[in-house]
N, C-alpha and C positions, 0 to 999 in steps of 0.2 A: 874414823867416823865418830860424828859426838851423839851422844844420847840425847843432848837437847836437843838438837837437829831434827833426828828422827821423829823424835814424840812431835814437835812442832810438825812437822810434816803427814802424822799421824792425827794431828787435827785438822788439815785438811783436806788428808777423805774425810773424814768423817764429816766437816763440812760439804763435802763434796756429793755425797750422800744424800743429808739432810737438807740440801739447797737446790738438787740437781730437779725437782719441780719449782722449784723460783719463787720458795715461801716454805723457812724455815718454821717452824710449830714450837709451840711451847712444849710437845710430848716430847721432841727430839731434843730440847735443850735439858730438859730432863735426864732424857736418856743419855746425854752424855755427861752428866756431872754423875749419874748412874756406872757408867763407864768406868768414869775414873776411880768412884772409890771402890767399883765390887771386882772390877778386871786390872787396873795395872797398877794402883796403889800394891795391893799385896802381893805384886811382882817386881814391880820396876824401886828401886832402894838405892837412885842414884839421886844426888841433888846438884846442881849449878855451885857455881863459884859463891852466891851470895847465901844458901843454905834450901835453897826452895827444891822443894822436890819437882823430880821431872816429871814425875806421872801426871802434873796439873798441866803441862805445855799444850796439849792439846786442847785445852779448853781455853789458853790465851791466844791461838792462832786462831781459833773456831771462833771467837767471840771478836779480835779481830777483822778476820774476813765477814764476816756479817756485818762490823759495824762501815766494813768498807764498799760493804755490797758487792762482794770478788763475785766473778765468774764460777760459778761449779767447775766445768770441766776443765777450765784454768789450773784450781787446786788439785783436781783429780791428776791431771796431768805433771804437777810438781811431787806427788808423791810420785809417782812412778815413773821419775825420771831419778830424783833421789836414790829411790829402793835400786834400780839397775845401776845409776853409780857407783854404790857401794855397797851391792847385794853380797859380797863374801864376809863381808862385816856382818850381817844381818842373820843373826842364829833360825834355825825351823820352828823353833817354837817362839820365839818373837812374828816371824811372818804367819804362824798361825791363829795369835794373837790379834795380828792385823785385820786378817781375813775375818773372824769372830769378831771382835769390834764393830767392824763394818756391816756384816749382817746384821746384828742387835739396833744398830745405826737405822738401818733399811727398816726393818723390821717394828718400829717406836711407833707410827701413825699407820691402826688399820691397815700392815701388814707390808708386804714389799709390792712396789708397783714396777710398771713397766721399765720406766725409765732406773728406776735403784737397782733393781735386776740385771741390767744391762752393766751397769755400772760393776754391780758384784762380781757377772759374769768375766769381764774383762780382767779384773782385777787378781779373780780365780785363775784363768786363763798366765795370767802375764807371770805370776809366781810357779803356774805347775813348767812353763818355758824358762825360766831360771835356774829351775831345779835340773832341767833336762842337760841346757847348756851346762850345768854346773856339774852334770856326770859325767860330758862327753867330754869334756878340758876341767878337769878339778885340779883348784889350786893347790899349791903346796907350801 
């Protein structure tokens, strides 16, 4: 698994998030450059081939997909197909990171709505089903 990858993919929930009413905000573009430097900069200490840190990839995938006008549950649906790709790669406290993200995400404009909700719930949902399969057949 690359770390690029991930983070990149990690920018699309979080676009997925912040798009899934169909009008991205200025609080949420915010809130993710907020993201980056107070949640994964001081964690994530990998860089790409050319020196760039990875903790920024989300914010080129998110800025990206908006400039592309993606689908919300498009992106929503390639992070988590990703993360089940290669969920043994994917440490608990990376997908808890995730999950936190993505509330803070919901949370940027007057609070979490229906739809971000749903969103978070699944999201919630689909990692605590990972964890389960992942004790009922754990790799070796």
């Amino acid at each position: 698994m690359k770390y690029t990858q991930l983070y990149s993919e990690l920018g699309k929930l979080l676009y997925a998030i912040a798009d899934i009413d169909r009008k991205v905000s200025p609080q949420e573009k915010n809130k993710l450059i907020d993201i980056i430097h107070n949640h994964l900069m001081p964690v994530v200490k990998k860089e790409d081939e050319f020196g760039t840190e990875v903790a920024y990839y989300p914010e080129f995938e998110f800025t990206y997909l908006e400039s592309e006008i993606a689908d919300a549950e498009e992106a929503f649906e390639s992070f988590m197909n990703y993360v089940e790709k290669h969920h043994t790669a994917i440490k608990p406290d990376v997908r808890e990171r995730c999950i936190n993200v993505a509330k803070e995400m919901a949370d940027a404009v007057y609070g979490i709505n229906k739809k971000e909700q749903d969103l978070l719930d699944r999201l919630v949902s689909f990692f605590e089903e990972l964890e389960k399969k992942e004790k009922t057949y754990p790799t070796t």
